[in-house]
N, C-alpha and C positions, 0 to 999 in steps of 0.2 A: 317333317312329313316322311323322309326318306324311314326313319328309325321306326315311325309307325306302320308303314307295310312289310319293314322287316319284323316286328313283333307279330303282324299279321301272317306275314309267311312260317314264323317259329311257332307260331300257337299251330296252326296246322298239321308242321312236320312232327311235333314233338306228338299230337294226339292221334293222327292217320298213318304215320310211317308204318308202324308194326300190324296195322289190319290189310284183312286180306283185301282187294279190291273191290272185291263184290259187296262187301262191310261199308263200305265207305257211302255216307249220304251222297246224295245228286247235290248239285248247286246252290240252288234254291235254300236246301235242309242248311246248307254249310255256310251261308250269308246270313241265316238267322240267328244259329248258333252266335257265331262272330260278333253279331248285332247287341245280342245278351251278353256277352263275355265282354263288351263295350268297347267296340271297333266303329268307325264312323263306315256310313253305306261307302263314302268317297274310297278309304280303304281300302274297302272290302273288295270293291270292286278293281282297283289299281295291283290288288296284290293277286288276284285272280285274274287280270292280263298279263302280268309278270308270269303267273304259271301256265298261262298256255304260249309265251313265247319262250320259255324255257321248254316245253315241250316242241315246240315245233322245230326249232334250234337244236334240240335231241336229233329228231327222224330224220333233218338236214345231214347233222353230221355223221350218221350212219349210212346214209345214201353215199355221200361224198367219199367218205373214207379217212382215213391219220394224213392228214399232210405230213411233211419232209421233219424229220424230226430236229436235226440241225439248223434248224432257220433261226434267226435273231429279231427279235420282237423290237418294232421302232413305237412308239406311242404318240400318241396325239397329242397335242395340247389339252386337249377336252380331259384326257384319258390321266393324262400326269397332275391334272386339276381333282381328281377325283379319286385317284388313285397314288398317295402320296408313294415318298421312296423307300418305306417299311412297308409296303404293301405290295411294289414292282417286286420288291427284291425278295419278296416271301414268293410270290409266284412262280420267280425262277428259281427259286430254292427248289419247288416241290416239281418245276419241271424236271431239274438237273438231277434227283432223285427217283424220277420217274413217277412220281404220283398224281402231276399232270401232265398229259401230250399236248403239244400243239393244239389238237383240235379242242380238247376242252379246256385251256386256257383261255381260248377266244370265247368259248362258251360263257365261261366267268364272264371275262371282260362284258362279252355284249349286256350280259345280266346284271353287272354292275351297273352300266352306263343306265338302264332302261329306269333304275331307280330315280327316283327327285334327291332332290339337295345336291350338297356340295362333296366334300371330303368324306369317303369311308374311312373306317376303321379297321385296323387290324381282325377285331374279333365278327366285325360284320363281314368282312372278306373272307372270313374263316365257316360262316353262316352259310354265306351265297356259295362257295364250293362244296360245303357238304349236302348242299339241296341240287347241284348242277351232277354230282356224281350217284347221288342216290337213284339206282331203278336203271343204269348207265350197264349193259352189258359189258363182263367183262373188267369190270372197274369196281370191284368189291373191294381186292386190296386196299385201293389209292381212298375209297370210302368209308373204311375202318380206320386207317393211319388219320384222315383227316378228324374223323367222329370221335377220335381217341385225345386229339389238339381239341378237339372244342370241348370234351364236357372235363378234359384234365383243367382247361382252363375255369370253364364251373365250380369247379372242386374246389379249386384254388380262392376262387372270391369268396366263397361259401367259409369255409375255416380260416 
């Protein structure tokens, strides 16, 4: 299940990113589309509460502000269940490089956990940050380094 609301959240990103927003169909239009393109309604809908709690989790952390940048991340059992240790240890890579702060670390993370199934993957983890940073004032850099890892890796599987 997990794999098909990410395919559902990458069919989106890949065909709405670059329009403008007023381009963009209402819901409705974009559940249909989905519907034809052969996404289950369950989907469709699961990957469309995914985006409005990655949005909402946005305006949170804009409110709130960067917590301490120095902090040490302890994880859950949930969290280390679901987030193997090529996936902790990618996240603090891109922390310790500054490509993510604290606050959008936890961002991921929440957005990872809200998915179904078990174990993510590298390249899914590499998916859910570049849709957590997209539209992120201020975070263009850390959103091109990331979009540059995921479609390098594309290329890669492609040839």
């Amino acid at each position: 299940m997990k794999e098909n609301i990410i395919d559902v959240l990458m069919y989106l990103f890949e065909n709405y990113m670059d329009r403008d927003p007023e381009i963009i169909p209402d819901q409705e239009s974009l559940k249909v589309e989905l519907m034809h393109a052969g996404f289950t309604n369950t989907e469709v809908e699961k990957a469309f509460a995914w985006l409005d709690g990655l949005a909402a989790l946005k305006e949170q952390t804009l409110e709130a502000g960067v917590p301490a940048t120095h902090s040490l991340r302890m994880y859950t059992d949930a969290e280390m269940k679901k987030l193997n240790v090529e996936c902790r240890g990618f996240l603090l890579f891109l922390e310790q490089i500054g490509v993510l702060d604290p606050s959008n670390r936890e961002l991921v993370i929440d957005r990872v956990m809200a998915l179904d199934g078990d174990e993510m993957d590298i390249h899914q983890l590499k998916l859910i940050i570049l849709m957590a940073l997209f539209n992120q004032p201020g975070q263009e850099a850390a959103f091109a380094w990331i979009e540059d890892q995921v479609f390098e890796e594309v290329k890669s599987v492609l040839h």
